[in-house]
C-alpha positions as CSV (number, residue, x, y, z in Angstrom):
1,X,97.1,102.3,78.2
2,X,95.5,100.1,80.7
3,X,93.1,103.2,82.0
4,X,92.0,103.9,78.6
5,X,91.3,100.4,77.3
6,X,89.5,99.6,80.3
7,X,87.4,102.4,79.4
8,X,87.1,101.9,75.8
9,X,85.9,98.6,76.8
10,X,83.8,99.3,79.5
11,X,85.2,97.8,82.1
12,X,84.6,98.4,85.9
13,X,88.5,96.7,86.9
14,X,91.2,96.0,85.4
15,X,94.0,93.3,86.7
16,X,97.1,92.9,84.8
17,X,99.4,90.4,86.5
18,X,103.0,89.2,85.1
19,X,106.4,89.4,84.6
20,X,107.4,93.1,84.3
21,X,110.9,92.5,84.6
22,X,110.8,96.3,86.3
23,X,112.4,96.2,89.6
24,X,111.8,98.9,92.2
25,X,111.7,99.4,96.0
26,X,108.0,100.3,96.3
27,X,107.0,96.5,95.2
28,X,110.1,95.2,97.2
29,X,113.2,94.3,95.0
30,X,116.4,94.8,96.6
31,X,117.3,97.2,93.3
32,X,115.5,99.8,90.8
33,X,115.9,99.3,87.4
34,X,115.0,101.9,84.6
35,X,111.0,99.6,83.4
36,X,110.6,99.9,87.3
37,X,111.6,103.5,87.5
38,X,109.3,104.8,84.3
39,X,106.5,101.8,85.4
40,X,106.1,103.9,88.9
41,X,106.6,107.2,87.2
42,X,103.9,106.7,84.6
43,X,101.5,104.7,86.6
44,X,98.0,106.8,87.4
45,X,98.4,106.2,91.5
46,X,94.8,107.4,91.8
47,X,93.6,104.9,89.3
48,X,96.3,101.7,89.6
49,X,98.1,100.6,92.8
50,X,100.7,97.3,92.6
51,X,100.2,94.5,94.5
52,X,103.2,92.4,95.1
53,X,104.6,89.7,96.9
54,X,106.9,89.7,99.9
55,X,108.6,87.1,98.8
56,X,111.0,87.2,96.1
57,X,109.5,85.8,92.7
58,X,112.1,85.2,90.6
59,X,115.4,83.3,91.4
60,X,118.7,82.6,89.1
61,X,122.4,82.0,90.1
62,X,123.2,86.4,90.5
63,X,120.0,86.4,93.2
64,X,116.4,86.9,93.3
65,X,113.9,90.0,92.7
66,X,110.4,90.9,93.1
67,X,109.2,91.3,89.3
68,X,106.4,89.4,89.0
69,X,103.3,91.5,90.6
70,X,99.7,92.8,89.7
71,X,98.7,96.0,88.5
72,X,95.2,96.4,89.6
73,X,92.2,99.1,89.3
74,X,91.9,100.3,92.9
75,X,88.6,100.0,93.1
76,X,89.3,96.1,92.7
77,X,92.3,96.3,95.2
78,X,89.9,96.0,98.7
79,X,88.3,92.8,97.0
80,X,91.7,91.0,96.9
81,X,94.0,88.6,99.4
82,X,97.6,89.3,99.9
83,X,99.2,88.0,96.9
84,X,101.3,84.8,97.6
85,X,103.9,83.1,96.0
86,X,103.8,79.3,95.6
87,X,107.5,78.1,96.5
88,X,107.0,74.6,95.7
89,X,106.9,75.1,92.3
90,X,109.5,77.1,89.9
91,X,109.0,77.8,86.0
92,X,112.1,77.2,84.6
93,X,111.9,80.1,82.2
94,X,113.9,83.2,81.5
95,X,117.0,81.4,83.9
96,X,119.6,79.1,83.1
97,X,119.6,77.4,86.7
98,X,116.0,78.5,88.1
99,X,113.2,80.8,87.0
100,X,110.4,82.2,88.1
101,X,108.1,81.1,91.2
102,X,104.1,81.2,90.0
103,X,102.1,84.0,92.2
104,X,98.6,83.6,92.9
105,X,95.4,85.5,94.8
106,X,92.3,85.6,95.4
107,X,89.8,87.9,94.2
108,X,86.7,88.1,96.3
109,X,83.5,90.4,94.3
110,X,80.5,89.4,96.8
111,X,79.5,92.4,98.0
112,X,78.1,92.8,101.4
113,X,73.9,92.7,101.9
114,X,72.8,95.8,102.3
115,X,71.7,97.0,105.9
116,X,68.9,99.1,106.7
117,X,70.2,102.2,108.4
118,X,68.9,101.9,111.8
119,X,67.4,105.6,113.1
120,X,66.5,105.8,116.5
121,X,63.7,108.6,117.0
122,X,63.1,110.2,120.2
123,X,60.5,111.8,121.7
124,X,61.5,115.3,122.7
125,X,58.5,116.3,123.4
126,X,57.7,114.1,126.7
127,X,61.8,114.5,128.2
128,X,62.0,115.0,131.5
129,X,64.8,117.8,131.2
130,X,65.3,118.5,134.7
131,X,65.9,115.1,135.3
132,X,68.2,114.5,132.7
133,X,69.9,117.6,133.6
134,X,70.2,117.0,137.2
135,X,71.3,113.1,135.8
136,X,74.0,114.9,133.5
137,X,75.5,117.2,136.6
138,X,75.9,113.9,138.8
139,X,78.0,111.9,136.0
140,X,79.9,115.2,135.9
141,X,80.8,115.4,139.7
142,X,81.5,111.3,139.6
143,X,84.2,111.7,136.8
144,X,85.7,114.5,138.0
């Protein structure tokens, strides 16, 4: 869905970030659930990776997991930070004790400036070849 709507639109990246409630390895949750399993079975890997926290972002009285993460174009993926989770604060939703800890990156689109190839020209023409041969035979004999 994502792949085509980004190209309907005419988009050059697409970032979804939320609460999937899909738990799976890959992203690090301690469990797989079945949105986790079909998520990662029907996600384009050559279009989409997930980028997730280390850190556990949701908490409740039966334990944590890792569902909150982004879904992002991979041509957008080398342009962000390691996603973080902001401990300090919990959103008391979806728990009846504690909820979900906010996740947050950084998405950086400045491209590099453009170098100039450097090319080095020689001059073949006016080598000394014997001298650079007899240069090359002496390197030889002191590595050996």
């Amino acid at each position: 869905f994502a792949l085509q709507k980004s190209k309907d639109l005419k988009a050059k990246g697409v970032i979804l970030m939320g609460d999937f409630n899909a738990r799976s390895h890959v992203w690090g949750d301690t469990i797989e659930n079945k949105y986790g399993k079909d998520l990662f079975h029907n996600l384009k890997l050559e279009d989409f990776s997930i980028v997730h926290s280390e850190q556990p972002t949701f908490f409740s009285p039966n334990g944590s997991s890792n569902i909150d993460f982004m879904i992002v174009s991979n041509n957008l993926v080398d342009h962000l930070e390691e996603l973080q989770t902001d401990n300090s604060a919990i959103l008391f939703s979806g728990a009846p004790i504690m909820g979900h800890v906010p996740i947050h990156n950084k998405l950086d689109l400045k491209l590099p400036k453009p170098t100039a190839a450097l090319v080095t020209k020689y001059d073949v023409q006016s080598v000394d070849w014997i001298k650079w041969g007899e240069t090359v035979d002496q390197k030889i004999i002191e590595c050996s």
